[in-house]
Biopython code that builds the backbone (N, CA, C, O; Angstrom):
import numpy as np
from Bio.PDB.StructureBuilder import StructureBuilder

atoms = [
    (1, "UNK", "N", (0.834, -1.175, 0.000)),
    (1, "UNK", "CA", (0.000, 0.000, 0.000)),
    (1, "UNK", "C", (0.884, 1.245, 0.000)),
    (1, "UNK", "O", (1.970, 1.367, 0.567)),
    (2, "UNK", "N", (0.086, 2.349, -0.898)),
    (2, "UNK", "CA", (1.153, 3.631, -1.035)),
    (2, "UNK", "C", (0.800, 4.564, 0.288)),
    (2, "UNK", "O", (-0.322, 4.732, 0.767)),
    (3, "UNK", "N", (2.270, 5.226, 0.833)),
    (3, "UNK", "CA", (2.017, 6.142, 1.775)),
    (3, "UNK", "C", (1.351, 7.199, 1.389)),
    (3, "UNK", "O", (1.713, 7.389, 0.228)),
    (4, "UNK", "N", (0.518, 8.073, 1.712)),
    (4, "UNK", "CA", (0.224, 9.815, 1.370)),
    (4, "UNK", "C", (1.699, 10.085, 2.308)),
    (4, "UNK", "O", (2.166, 9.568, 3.324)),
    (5, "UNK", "N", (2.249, 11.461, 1.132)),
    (5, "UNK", "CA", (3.439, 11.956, 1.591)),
    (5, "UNK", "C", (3.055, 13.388, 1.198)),
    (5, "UNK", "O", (3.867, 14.097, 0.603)),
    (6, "UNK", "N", (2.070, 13.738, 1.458)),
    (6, "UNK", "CA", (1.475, 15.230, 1.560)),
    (6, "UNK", "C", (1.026, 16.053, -0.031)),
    (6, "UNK", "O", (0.494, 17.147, -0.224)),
    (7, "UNK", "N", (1.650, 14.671, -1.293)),
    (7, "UNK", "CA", (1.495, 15.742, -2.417)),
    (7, "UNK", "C", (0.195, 15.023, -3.147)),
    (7, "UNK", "O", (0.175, 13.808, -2.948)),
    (8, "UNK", "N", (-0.704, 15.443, -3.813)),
    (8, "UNK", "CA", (-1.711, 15.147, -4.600)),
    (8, "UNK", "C", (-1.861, 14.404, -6.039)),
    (8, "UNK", "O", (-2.696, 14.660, -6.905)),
    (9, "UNK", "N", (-1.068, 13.639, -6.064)),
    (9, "UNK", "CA", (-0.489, 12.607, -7.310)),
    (9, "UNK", "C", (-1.075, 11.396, -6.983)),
    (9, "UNK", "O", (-0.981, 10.865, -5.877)),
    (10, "UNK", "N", (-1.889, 10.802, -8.265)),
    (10, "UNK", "CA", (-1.805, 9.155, -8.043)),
    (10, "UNK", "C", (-0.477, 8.043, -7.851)),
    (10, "UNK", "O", (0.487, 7.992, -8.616)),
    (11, "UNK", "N", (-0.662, 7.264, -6.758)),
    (11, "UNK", "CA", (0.199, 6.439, -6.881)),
    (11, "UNK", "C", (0.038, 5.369, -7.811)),
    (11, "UNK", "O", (-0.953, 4.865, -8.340)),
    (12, "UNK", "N", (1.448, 5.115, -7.884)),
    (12, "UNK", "CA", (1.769, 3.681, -9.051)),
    (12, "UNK", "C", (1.029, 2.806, -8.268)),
    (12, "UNK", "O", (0.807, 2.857, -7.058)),
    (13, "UNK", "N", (0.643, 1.931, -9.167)),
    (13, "UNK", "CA", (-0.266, 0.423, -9.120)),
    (13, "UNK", "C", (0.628, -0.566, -8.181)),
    (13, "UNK", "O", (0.300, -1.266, -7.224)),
    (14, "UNK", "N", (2.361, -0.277, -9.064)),
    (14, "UNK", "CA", (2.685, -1.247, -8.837)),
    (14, "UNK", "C", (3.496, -1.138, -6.930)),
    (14, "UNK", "O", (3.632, -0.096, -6.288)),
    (15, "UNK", "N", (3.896, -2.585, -6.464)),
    (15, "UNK", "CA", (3.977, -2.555, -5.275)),
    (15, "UNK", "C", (5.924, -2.537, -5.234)),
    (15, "UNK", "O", (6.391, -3.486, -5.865)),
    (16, "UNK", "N", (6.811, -1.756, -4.696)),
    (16, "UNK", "CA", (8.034, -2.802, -4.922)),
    (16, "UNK", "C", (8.365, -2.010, -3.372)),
    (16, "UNK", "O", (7.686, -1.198, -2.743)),
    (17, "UNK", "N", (9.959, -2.746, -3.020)),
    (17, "UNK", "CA", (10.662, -2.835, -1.593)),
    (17, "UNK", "C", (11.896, -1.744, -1.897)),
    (17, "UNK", "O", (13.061, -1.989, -1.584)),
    (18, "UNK", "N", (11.517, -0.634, -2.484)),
    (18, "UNK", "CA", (12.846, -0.028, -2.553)),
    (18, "UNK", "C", (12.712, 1.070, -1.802)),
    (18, "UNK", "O", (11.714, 1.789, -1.850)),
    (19, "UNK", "N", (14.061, 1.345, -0.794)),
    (19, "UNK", "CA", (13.860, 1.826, 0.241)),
    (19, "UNK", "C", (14.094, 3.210, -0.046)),
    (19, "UNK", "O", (14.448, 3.833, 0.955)),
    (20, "UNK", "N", (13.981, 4.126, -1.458)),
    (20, "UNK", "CA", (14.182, 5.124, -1.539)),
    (20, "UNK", "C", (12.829, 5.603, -2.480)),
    (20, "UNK", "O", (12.928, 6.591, -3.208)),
    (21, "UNK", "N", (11.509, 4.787, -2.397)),
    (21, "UNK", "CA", (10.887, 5.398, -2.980)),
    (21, "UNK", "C", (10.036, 6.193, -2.202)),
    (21, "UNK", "O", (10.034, 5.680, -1.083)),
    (22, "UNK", "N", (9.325, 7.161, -2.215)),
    (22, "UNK", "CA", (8.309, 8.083, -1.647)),
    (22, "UNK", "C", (7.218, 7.352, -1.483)),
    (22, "UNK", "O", (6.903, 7.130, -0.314)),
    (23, "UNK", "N", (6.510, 6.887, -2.371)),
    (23, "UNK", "CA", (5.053, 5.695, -1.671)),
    (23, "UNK", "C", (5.785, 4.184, -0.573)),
    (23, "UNK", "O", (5.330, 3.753, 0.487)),
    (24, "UNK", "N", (6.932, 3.739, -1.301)),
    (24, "UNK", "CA", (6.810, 2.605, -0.297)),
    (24, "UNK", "C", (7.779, 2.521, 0.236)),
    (24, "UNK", "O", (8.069, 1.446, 0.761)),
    (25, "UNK", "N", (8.549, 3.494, 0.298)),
    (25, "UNK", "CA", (10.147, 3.529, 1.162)),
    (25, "UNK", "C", (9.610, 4.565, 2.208)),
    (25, "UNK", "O", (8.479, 4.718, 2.667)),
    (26, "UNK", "N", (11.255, 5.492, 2.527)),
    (26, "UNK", "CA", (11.311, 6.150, 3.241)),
    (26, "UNK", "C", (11.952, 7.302, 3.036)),
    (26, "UNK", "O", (12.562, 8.002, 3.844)),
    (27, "UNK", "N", (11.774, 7.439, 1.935)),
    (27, "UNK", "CA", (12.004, 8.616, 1.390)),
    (27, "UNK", "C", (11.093, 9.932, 1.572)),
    (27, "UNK", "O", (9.885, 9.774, 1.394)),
    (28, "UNK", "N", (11.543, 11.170, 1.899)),
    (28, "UNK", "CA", (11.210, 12.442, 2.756)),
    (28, "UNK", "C", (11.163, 13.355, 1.286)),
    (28, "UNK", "O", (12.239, 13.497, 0.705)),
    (29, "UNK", "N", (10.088, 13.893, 0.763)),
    (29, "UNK", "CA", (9.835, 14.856, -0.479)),
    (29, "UNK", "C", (9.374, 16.248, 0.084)),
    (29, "UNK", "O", (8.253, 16.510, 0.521)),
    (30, "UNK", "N", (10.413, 17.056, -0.008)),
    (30, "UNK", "CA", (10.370, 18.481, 0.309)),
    (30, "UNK", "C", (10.870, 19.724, -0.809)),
    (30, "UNK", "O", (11.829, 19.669, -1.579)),
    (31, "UNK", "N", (10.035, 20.679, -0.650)),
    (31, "UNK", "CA", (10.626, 21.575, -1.347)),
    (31, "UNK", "C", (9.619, 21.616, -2.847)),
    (31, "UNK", "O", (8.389, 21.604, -2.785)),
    (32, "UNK", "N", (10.503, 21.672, -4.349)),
    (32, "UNK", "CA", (10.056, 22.155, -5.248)),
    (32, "UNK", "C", (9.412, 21.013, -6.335)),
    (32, "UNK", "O", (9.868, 19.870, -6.347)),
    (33, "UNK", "N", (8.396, 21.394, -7.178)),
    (33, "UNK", "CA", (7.360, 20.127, -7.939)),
    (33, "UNK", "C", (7.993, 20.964, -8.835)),
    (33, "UNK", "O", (8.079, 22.191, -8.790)),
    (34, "UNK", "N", (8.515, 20.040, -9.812)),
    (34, "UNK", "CA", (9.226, 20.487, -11.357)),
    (34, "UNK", "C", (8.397, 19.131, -12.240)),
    (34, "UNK", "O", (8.164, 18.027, -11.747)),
    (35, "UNK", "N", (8.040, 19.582, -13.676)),
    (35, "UNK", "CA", (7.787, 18.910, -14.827)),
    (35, "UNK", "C", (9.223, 18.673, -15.991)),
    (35, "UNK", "O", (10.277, 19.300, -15.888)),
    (36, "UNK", "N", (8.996, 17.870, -16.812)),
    (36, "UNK", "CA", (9.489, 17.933, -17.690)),
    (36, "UNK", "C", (9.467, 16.889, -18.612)),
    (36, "UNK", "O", (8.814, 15.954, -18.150)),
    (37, "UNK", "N", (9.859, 16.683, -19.600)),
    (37, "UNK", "CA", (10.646, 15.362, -20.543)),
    (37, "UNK", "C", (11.272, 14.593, -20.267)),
    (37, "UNK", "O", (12.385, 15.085, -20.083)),
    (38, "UNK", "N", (11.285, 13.352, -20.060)),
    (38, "UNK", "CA", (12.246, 12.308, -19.891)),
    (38, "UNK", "C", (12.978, 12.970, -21.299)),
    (38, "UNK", "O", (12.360, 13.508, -22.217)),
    (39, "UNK", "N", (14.471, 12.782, -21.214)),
    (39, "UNK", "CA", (15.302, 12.838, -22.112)),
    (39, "UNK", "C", (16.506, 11.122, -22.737)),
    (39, "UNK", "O", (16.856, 10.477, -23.725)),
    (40, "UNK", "N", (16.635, 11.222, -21.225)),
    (40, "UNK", "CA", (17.214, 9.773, -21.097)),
    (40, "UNK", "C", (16.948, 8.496, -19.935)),
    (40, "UNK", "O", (17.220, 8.871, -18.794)),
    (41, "UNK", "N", (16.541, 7.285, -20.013)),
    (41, "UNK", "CA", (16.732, 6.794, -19.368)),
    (41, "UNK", "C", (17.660, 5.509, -18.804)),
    (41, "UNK", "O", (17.308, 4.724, -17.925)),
    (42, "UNK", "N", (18.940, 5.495, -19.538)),
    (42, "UNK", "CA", (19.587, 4.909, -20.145)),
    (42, "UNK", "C", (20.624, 4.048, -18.100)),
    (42, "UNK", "O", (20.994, 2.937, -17.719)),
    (43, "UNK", "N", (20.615, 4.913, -17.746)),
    (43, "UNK", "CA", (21.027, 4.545, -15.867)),
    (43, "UNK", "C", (20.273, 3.859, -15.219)),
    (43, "UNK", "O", (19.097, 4.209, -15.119)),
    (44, "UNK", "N", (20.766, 2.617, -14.557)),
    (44, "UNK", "CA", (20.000, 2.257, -13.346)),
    (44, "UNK", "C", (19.230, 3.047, -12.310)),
    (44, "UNK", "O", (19.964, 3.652, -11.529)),
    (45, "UNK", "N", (17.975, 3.185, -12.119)),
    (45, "UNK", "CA", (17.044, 3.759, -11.386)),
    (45, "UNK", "C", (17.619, 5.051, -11.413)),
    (45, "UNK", "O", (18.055, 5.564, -10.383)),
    (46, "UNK", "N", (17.664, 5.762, -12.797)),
    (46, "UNK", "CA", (17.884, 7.466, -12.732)),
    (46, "UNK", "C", (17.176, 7.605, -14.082)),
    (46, "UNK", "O", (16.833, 6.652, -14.782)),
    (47, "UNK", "N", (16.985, 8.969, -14.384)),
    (47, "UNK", "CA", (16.424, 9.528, -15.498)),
    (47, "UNK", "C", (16.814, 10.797, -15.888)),
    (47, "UNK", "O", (17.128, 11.311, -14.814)),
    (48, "UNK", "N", (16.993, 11.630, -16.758)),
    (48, "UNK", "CA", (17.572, 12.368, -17.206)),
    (48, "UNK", "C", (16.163, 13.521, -17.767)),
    (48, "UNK", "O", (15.728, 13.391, -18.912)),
    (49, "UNK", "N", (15.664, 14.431, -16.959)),
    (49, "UNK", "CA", (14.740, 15.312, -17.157)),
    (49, "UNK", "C", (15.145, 16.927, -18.318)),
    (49, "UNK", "O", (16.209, 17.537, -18.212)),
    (50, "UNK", "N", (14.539, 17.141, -18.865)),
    (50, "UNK", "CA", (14.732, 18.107, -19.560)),
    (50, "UNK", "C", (13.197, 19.288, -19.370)),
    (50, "UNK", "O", (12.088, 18.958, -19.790)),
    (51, "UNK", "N", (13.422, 20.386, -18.798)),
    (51, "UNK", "CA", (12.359, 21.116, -18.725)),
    (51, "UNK", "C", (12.777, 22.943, -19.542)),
    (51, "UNK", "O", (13.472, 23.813, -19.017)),
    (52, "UNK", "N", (12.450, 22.975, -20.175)),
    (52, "UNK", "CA", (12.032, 24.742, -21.205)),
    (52, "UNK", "C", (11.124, 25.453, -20.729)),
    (52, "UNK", "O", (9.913, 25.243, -20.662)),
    (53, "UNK", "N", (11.792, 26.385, -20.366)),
    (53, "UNK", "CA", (11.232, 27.906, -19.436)),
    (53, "UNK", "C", (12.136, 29.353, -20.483)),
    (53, "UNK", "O", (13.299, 29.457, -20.874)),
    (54, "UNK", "N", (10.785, 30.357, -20.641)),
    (54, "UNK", "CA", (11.529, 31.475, -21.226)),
    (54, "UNK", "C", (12.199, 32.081, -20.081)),
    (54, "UNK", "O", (11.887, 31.999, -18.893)),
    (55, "UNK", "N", (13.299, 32.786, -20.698)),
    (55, "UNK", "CA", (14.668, 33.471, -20.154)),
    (55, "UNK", "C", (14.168, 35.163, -20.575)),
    (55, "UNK", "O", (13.889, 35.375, -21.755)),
    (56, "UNK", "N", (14.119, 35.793, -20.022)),
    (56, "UNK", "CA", (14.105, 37.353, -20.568)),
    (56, "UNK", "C", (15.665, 38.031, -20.959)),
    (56, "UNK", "O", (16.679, 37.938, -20.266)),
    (57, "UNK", "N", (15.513, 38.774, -22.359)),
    (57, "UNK", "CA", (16.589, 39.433, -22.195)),
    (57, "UNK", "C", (16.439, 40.708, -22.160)),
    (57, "UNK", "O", (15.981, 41.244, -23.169)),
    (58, "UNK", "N", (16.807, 41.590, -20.913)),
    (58, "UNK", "CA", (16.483, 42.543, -20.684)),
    (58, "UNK", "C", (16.690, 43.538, -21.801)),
    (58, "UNK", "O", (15.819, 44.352, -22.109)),
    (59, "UNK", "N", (18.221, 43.429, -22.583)),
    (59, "UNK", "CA", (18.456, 45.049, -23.061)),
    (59, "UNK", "C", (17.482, 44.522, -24.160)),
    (59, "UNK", "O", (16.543, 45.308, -24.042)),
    (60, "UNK", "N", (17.102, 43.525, -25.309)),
    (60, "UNK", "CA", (15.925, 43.089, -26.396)),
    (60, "UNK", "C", (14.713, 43.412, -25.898)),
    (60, "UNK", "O", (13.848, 43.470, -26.772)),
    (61, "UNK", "N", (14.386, 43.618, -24.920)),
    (61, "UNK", "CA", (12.968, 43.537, -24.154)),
    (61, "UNK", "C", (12.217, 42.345, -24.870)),
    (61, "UNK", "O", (11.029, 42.385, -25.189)),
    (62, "UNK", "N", (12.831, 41.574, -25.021)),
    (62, "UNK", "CA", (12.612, 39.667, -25.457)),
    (62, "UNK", "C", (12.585, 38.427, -24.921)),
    (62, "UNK", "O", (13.457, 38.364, -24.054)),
    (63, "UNK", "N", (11.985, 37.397, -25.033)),
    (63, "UNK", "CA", (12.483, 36.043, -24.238)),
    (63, "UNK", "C", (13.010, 35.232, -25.448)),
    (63, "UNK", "O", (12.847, 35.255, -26.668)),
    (64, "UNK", "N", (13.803, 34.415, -24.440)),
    (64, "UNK", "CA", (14.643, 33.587, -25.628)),
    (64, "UNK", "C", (14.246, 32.429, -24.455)),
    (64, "UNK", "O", (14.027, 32.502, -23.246)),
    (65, "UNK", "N", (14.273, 31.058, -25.681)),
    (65, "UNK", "CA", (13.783, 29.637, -24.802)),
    (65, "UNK", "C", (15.299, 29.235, -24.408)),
    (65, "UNK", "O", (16.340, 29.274, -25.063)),
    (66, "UNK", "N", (14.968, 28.766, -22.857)),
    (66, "UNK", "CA", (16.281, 28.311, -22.429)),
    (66, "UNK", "C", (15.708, 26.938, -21.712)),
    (66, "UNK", "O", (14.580, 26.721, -21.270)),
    (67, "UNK", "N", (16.840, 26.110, -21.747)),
    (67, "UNK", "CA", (16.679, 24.549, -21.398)),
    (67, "UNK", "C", (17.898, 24.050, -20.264)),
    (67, "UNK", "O", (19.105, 24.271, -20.370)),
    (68, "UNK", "N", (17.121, 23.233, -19.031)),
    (68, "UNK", "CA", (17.706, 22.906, -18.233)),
    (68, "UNK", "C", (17.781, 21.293, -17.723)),
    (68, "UNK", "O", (16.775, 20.941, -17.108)),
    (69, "UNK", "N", (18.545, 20.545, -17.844)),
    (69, "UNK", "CA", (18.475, 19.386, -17.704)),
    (69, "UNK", "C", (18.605, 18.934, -16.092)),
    (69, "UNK", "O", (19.308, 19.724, -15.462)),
    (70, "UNK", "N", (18.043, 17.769, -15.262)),
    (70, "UNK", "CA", (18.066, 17.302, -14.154)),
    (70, "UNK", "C", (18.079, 15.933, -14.064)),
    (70, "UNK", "O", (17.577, 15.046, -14.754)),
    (71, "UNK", "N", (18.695, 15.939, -13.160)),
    (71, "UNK", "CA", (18.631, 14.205, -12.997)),
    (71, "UNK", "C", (17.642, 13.796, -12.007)),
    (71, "UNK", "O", (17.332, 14.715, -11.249)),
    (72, "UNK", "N", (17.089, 12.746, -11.804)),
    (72, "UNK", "CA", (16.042, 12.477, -10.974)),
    (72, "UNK", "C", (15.882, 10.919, -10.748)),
    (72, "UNK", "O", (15.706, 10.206, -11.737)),
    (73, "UNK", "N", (15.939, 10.365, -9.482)),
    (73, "UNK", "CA", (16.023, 8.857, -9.347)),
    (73, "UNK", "C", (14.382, 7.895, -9.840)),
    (73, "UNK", "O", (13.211, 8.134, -9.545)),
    (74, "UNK", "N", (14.791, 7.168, -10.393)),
    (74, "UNK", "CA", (13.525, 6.761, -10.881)),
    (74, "UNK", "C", (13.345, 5.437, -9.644)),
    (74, "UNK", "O", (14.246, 4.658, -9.334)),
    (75, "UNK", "N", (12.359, 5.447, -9.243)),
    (75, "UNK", "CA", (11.884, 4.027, -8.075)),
    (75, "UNK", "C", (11.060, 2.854, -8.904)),
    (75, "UNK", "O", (10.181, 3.176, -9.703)),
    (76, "UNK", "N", (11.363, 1.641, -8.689)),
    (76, "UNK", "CA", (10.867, 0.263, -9.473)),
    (76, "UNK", "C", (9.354, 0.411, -9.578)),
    (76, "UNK", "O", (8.808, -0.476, -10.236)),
    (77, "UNK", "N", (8.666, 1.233, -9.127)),
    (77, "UNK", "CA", (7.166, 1.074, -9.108)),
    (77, "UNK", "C", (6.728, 2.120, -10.141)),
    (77, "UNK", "O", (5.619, 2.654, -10.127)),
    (78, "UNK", "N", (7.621, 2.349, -10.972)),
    (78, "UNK", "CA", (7.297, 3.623, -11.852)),
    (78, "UNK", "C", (7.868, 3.391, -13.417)),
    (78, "UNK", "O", (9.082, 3.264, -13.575)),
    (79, "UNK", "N", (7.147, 3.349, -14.328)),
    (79, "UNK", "CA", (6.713, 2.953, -15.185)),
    (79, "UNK", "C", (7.606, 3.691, -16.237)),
    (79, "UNK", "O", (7.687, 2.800, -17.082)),
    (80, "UNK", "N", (8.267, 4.651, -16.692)),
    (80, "UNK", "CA", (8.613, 5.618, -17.612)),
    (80, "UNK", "C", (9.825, 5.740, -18.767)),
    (80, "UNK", "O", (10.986, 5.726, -18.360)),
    (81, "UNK", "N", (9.567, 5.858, -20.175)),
    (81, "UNK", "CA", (10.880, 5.934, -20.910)),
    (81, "UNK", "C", (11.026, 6.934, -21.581)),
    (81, "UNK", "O", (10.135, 7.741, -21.314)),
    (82, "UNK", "N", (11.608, 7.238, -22.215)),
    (82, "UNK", "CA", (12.253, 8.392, -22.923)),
    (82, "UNK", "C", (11.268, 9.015, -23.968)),
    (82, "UNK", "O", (10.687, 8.449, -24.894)),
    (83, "UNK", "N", (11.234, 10.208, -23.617)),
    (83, "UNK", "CA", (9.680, 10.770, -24.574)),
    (83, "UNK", "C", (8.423, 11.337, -23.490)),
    (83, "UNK", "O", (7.544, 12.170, -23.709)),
    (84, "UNK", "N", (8.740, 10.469, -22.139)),
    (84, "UNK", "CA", (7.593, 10.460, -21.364)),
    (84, "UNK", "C", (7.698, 12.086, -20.853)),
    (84, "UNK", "O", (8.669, 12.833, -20.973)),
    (85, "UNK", "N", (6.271, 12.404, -20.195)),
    (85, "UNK", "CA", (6.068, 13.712, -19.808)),
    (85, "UNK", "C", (6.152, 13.283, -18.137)),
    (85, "UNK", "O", (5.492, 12.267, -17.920)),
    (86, "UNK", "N", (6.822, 13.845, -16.921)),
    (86, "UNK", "CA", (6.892, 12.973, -15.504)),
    (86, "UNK", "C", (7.318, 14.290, -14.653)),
    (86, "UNK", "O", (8.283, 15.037, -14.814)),
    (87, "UNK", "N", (6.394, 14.317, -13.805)),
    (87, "UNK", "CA", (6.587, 15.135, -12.481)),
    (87, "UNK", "C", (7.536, 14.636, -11.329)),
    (87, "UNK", "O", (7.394, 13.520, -10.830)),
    (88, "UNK", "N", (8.671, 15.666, -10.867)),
    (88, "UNK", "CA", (9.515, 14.984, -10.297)),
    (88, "UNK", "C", (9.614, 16.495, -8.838)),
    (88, "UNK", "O", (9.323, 17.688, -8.931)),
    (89, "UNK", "N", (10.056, 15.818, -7.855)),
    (89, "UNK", "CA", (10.304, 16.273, -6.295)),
    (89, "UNK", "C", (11.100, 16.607, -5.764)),
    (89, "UNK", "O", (11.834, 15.632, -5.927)),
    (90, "UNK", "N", (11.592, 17.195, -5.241)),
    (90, "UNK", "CA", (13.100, 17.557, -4.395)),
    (90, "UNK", "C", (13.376, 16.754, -3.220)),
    (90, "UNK", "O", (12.481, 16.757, -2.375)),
    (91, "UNK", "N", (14.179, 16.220, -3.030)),
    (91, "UNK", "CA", (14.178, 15.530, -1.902)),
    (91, "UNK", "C", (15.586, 15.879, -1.420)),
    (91, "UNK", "O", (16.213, 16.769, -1.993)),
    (92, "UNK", "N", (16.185, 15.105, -0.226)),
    (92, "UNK", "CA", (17.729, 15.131, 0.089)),
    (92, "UNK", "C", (18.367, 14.570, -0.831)),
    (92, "UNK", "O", (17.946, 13.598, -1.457)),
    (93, "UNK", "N", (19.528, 15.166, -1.021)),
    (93, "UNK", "CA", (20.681, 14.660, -1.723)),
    (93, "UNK", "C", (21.049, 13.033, -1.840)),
    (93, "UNK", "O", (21.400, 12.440, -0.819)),
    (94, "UNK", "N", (20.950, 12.280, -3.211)),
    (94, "UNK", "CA", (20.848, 10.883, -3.291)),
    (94, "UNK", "C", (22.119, 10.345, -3.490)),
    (94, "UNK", "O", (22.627, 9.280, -3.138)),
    (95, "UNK", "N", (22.556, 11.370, -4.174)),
    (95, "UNK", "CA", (23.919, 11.079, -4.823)),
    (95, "UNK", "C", (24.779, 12.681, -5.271)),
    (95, "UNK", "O", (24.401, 13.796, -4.909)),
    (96, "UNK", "N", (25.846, 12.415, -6.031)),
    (96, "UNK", "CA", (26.723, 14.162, -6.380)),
    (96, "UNK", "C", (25.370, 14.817, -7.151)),
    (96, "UNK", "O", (25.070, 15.950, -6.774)),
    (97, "UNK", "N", (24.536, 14.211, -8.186)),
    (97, "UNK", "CA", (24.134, 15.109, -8.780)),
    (97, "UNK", "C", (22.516, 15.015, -8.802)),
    (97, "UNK", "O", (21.980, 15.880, -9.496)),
    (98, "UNK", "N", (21.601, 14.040, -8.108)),
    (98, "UNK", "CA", (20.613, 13.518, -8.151)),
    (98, "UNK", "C", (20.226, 14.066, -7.157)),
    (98, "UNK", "O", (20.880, 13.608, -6.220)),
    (99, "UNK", "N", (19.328, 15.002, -6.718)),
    (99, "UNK", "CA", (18.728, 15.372, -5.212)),
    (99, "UNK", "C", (17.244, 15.426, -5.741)),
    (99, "UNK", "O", (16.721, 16.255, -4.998)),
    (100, "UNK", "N", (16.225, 14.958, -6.685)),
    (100, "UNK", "CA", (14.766, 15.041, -7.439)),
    (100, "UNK", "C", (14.376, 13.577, -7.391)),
    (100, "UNK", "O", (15.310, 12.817, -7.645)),
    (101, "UNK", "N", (13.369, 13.083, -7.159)),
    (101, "UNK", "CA", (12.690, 12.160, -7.345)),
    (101, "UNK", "C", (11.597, 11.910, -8.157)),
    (101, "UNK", "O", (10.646, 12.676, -8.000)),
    (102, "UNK", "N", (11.465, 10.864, -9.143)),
    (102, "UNK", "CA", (9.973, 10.901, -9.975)),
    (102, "UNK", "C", (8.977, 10.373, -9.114)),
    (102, "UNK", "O", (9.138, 9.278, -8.576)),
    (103, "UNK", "N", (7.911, 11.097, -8.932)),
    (103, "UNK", "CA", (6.912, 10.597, -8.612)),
    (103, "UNK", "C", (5.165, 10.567, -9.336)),
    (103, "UNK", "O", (4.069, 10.115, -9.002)),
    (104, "UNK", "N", (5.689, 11.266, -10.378)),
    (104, "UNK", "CA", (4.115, 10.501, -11.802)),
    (104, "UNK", "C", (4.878, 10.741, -12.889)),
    (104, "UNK", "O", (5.893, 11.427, -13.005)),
    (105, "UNK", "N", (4.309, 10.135, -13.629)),
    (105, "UNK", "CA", (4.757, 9.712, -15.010)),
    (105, "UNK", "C", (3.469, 9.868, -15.798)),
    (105, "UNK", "O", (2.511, 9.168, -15.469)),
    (106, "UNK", "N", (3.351, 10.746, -16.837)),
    (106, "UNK", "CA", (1.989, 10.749, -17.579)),
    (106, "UNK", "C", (3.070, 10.022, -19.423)),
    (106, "UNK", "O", (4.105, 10.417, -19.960)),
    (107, "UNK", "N", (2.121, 8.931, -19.753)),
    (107, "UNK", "CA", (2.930, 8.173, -20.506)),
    (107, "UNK", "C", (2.851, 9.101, -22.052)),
    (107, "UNK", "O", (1.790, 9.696, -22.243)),
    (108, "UNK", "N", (3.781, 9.204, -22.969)),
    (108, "UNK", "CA", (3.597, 9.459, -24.617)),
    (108, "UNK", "C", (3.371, 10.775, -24.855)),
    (108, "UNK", "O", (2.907, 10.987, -25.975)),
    (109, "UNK", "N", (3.604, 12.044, -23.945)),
    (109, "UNK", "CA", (2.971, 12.924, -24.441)),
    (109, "UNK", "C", (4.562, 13.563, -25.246)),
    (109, "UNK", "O", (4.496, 14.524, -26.013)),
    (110, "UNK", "N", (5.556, 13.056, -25.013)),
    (110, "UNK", "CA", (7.228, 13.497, -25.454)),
    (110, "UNK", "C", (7.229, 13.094, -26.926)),
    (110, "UNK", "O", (8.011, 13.542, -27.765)),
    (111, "UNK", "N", (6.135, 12.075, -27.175)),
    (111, "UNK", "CA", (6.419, 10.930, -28.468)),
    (111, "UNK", "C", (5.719, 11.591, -29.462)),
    (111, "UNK", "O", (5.655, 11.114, -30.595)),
]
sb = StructureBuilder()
sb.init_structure("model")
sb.init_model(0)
sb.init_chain("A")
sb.init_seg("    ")
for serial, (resi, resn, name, xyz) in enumerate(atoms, 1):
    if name == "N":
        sb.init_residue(resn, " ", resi, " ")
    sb.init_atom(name, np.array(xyz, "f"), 0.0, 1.0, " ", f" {name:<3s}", serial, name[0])
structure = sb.get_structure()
């Protein structure tokens, strides 16, 4: 059974024992809800997020599209590949560059 961990997302169906996921571990989700693109998922339980936000340039009085990539640990109960559209969490630091967690995955909208 999935924990409520305070955010408003369906949980995955599926059930697994990994002790860093947010529904069935013990993993602590604080801080900022970011979207984006799976870009890569090519790492053991990581994923490679890509999210596009305009940038202003002040002296143009213009925006120019700027792109920021994140890494984010993917947990066995979560479904997602490259193309996918997936909401991901801030959590504590997992590793040097991974401190985001996926926690929904909306499937094909990248494809």
């Amino acid at each position: 059974m999935a924990r409520n961990f305070g955010i408003a997302v369906t949980p995955p169906r599926k059930d697994c024992a990994d002790i860093l996921c947010p529904f069935h571990g013990r993993l602590s989700v604080r801080g900022k809800l970011l979207s984006g693109i799976v870009v890569s998922a090519k790492a053991k339980n990581m994923v490679v997020v890509s999210r596009e936000f305009p940038h202003q340039v002040a002296k143009y009085q213009r925006y120019e599209r700027s792109r920021s990539r994140v890494h984010a640990y993917l947990p066995e109960c979560i479904d997602v590949t490259e193309g996918d559209e997936i909401t991901i969490a801030e959590c504590r630091p997992l590793s040097k560059t991974v401190s985001f967690v996926v926690i929904e995955g909306i499937k094909g909208i990248g494809t």
